[in-house]
C-alpha positions as CSV (number, residue, x, y, z in Angstrom):
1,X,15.7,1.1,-11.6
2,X,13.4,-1.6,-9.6
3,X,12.3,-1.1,-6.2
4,X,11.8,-2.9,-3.3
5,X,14.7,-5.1,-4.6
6,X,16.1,-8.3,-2.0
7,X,18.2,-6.3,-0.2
8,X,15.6,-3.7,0.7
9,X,12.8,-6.2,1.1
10,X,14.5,-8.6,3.4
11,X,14.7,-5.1,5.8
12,X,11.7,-3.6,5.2
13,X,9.3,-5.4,8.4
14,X,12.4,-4.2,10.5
15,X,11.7,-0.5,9.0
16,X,8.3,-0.9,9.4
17,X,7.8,-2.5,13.1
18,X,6.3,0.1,14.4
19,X,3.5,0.0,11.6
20,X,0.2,-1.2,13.4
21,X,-1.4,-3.9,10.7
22,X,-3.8,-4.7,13.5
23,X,-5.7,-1.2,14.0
24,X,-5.2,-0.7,10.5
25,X,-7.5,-3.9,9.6
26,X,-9.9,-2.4,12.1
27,X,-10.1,0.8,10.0
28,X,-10.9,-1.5,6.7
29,X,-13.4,-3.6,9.0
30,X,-15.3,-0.5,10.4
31,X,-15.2,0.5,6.9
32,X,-17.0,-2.6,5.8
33,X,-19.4,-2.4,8.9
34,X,-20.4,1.5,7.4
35,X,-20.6,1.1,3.9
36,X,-21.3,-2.9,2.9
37,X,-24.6,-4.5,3.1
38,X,-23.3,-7.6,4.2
39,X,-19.2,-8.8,5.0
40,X,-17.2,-9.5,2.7
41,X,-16.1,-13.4,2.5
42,X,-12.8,-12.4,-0.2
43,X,-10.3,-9.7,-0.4
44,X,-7.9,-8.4,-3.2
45,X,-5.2,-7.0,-1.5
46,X,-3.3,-5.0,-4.4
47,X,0.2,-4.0,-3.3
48,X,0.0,-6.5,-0.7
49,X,4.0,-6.2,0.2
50,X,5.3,-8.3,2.8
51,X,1.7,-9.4,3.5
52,X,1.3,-7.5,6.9
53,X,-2.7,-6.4,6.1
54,X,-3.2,-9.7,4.4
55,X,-2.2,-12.1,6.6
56,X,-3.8,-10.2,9.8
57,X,-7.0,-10.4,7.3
58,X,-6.7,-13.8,6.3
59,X,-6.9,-14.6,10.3
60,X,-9.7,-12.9,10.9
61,X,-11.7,-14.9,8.3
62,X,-11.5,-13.2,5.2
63,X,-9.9,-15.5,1.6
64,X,-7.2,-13.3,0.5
65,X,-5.2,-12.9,-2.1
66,X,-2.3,-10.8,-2.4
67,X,-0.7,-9.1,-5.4
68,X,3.0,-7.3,-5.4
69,X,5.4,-6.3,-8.6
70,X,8.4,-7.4,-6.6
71,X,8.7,-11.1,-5.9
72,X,11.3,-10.4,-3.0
73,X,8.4,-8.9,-1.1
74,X,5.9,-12.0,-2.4
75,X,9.0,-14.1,-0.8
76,X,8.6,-12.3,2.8
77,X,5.0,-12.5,3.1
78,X,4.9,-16.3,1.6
79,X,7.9,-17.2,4.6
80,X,5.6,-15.1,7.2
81,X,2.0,-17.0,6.4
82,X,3.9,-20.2,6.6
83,X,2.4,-19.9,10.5
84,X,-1.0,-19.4,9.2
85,X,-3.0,-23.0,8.8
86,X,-3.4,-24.2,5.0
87,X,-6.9,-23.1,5.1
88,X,-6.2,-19.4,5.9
89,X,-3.1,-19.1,4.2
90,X,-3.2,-16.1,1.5
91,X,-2.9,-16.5,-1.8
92,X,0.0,-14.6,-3.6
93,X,0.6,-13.4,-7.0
94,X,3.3,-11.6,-8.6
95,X,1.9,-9.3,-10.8
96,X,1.8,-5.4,-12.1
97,X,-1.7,-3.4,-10.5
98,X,-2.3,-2.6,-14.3
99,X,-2.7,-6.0,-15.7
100,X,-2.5,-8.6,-13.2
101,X,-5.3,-11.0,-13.7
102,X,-6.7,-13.6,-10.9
103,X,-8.6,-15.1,-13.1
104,X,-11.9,-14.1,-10.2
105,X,-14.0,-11.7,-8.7
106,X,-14.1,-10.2,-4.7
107,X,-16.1,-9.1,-2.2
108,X,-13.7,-5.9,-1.2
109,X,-10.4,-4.6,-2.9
110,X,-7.7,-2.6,-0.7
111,X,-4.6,-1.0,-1.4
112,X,-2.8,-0.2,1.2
113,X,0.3,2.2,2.5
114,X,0.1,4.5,-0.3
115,X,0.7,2.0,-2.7
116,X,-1.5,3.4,-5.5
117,X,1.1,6.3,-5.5
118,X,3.3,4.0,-7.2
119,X,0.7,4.6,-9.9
120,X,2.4,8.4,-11.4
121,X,0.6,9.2,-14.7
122,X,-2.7,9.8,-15.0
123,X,-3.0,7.1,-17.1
124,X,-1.6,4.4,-15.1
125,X,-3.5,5.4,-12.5
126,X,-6.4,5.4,-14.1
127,X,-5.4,1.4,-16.1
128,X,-4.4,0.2,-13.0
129,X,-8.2,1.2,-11.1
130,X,-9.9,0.4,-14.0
131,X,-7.9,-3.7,-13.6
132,X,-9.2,-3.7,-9.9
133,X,-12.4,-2.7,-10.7
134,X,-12.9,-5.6,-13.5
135,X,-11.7,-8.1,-10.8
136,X,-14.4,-6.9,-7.7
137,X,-18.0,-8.0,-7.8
138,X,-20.7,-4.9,-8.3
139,X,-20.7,-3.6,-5.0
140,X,-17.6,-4.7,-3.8
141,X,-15.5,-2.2,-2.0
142,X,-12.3,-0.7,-2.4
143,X,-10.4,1.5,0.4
144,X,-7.1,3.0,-0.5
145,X,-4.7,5.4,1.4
146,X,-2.5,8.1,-0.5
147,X,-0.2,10.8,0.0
148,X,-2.8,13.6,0.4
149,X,-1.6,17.1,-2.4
150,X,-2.5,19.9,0.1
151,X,-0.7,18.7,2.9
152,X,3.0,17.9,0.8
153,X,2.9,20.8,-0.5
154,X,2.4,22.6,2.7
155,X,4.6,20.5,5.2
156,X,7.2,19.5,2.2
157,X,8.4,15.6,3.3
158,X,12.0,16.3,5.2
159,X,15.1,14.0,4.7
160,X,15.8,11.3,7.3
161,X,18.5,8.9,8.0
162,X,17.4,6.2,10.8
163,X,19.7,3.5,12.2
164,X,18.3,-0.1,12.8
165,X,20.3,-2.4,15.3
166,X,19.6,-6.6,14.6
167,X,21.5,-9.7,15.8
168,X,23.4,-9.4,12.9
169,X,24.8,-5.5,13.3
170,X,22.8,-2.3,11.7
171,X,21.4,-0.9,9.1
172,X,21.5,2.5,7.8
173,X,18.4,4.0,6.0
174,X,18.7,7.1,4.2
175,X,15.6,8.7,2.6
176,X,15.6,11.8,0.4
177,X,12.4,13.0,-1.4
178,X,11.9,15.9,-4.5
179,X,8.7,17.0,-5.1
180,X,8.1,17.7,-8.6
181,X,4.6,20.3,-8.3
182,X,3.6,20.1,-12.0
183,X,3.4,16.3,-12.1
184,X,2.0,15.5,-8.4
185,X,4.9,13.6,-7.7
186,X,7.7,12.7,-5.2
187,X,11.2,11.0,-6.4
188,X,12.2,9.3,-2.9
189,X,15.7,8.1,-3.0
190,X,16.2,5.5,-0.3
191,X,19.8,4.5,0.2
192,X,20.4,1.0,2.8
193,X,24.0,0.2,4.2
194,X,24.4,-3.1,6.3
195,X,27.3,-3.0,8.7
196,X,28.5,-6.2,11.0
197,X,30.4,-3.8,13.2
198,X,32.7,-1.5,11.1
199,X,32.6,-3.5,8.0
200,X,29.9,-3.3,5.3
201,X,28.3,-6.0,4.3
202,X,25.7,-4.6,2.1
203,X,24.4,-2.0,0.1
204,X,21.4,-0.7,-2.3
205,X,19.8,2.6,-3.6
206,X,16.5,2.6,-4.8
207,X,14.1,5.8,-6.2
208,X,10.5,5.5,-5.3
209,X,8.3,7.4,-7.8
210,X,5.5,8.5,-6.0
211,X,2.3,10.4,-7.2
212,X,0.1,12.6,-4.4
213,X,-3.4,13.3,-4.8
214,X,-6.0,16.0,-4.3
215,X,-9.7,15.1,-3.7
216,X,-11.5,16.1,-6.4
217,X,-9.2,14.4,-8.7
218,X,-9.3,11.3,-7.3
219,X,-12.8,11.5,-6.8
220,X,-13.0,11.6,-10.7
221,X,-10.6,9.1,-11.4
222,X,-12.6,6.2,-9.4
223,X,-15.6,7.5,-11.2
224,X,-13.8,7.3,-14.5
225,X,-12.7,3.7,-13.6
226,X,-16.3,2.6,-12.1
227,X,-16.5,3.7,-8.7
228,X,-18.3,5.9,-6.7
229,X,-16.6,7.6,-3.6
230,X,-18.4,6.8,-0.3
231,X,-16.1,8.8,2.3
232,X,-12.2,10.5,2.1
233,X,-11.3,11.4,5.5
234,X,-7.7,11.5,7.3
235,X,-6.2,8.1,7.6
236,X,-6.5,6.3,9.6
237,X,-9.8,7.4,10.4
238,X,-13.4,7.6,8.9
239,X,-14.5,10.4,10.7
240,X,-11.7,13.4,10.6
241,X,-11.7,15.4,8.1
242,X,-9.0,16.7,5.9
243,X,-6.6,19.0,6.6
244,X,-3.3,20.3,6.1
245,X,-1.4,18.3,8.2
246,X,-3.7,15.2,7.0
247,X,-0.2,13.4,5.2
248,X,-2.8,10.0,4.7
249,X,-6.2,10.4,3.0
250,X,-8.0,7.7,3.5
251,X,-11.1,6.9,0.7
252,X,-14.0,3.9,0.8
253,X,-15.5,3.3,-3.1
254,X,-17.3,1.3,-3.7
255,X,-17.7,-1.0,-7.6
256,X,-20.5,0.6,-9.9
């Protein structure tokens, strides 16, 4: 089954309002203050989505391009950088994080929201790091955020059902997760009904394989795919350390 199919996608920056891309970008630029010699003039934005860290990148300077699997998304964040000037304007690519190809080489790589969680077996994981690594320069940086092991395991994510009011009526997301402990993954079921009063006007369900991570693990896959781990801390932070309730991690690599 796909995700992030039209239906979800055209409602996912509604879901997701409250999600601040702005003090997120800060994180990634005091990052890049830390741990670069000198800022970054391109950015790979892997995962890119609806384009809410790549457009708020591309106005602060930076040559962006984004890359999603699902084209709905690509067609969200294409409609939203329409405001941006030509010059600015990301870049987008449909593409899979295991084999997409630009065709060139950045200054920074990030991958944002969890998104290399979509990334289950060891192996893809490891195909899909060792792809971003071939298109950043030696040096470049990479900063990810992912579901961090210890804490799932210890707070367990909870089922949720939210209502979202529009112009048009509501919608009715439904979200309801099994951890499998043996793999390091969650199966997240997200169910959407659209209603113009009383009558439904829409409807999708959607599974969301997601892999969590522990440090040292991931600390030896970015080795394995030619990085070397500057700092994991809890997102969105680069200062506070891990702990149980730490649901983010949040890790700076940098190319090897």
């Amino acid at each position: 089954m796909s995700v992030f199919n039209q239906h979800y996608a055209g409602q996912y920056d509604q879901f997701y309002a409250g999600k601040n891309y702005s003090s997120e970008c800060d994180l990634i630029d005091a990052a890049i203050k830390r741990f670069a010699p000198t800022r970054p003039k391109t950015v790979l934005d892997v995962g890119c989505g609806t384009g809410g860290h790549a457009i708020e990148l591309a106005r602060r300077g930076y040559r962006v391009t984004g890359v999603d699997l699902s084209q709905a998304m690509l067609d969200q964040a294409a409609k939203k950088s329409m405001a941006l000037d030509d010059i600015v304007r990301p870049t987008w690519l449909q593409g899979d994080a295991r084999d997409f190809d630009t065709g060139s080489n950045f200054d920074l790589g990030i991958m944002m929201f969890a998104v290399i969680g979509y990334l289950v077996g060891n192996e893809d994981v490891l195909k899909g790091l060792r792809n971003i690594r071939r298109q950043l320069k030696p040096g470049a940086l990479f900063v990810c955020d992912f579901w961090y092991g210890p804490s799932v395991l210890a707070v367990k994510p909870t089922d949720r059902v939210r209502v979202f009011a529009h112009d048009l009526g509501r919608v009715i997301r439904s979200a309801s997760t099994v951890i499998d402990v043996a793999r390091h993954s969650a199966d997240v079921t997200i169910q959407l009904w659209s209603l113009d009063g009383d009558r439904l006007t829409g409807e999708s369900s959607e599974t969301h394989h997601l892999r969590y991570f522990f440090p040292q693990e991931f600390a030896l896959m970015l080795s394995v795919a030619g990085f070397r781990m500057h700092s994991l801390t809890a997102f969105p932070s680069l200062d506070k350390p891990l702990g149980d309730d730490t649901w983010n991690a949040f890790a700076v690599a940098e190319a090897v």
